[in-house]
C-alpha angles and dihedrals in degrees: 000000000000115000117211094193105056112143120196103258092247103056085051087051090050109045081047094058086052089048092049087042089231088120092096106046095052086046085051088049085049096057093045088051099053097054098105091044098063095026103044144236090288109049085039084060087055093059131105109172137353125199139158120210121163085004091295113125106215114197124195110210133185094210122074082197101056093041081058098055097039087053087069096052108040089115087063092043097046094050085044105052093053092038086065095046095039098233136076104258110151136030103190151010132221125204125208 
C-alpha cells in the first residue's frame, strides 16, 4: 500500500513542538547551550550564569574586563547566537 501524504518525521516533530508552543523554550536551551561553542573555552570559563527571559540573554561574568569588551561587540554575538540555533531567539544581550 502506497501512502500519498507521507511527511519526513522531522518536519511532523517540528511543526508538534510549535503546536505545543515548546518550540521556544527548547530554542532558548539550544542557545544556552551553545555559549561556549561560539564564545570559546575561555569566555565560557568566565562565565557564571546564563539565562533568557522576554528574548534578552543575561549573562553573569567574573571579569569587569571582559564584560567591557563583550559589551562592543553584543550586535555580532547576538546575530551570531541565533545564527547558530536558526531562529531569532534572542534580541539582546545584557552583560553584568
Amino acid at each position: 500500500m502506497k501512502r500519498n501524504n507521507a511527511e519526513q518525521i522531522g518536519v511532523l516533530i517540528r511543526n508538534y513542538l510549535r503546536q505545543e508552543s515548546l518550540e521556544s523554550p527548547l530554542n532558548e536551551r539550544r542557545l544556552i547551550n551553545a555559549w561556549p561553542e561560539v564564545l570559546g573555552p575561555v569566555i565560557a570559563s568566565y562565565t557564571r550564569e546564563l539565562f533568557i527571559k522576554n528574548q534578552v540573554l543575561y549573562v553573569h561574568l567574573t571579569s569587569a574586563t571582559l564584560r567591557q569588551e563583550l559589551m562592543m561587540g553584543r550586535e555580532l554575538l547576538v546575530r551570531n547566537l541565533n545564527r547558530h540555533v536558526g531562529a531569532q531567539v534572542i534580541t539582546n544581550i545584557i552583560f553584568r
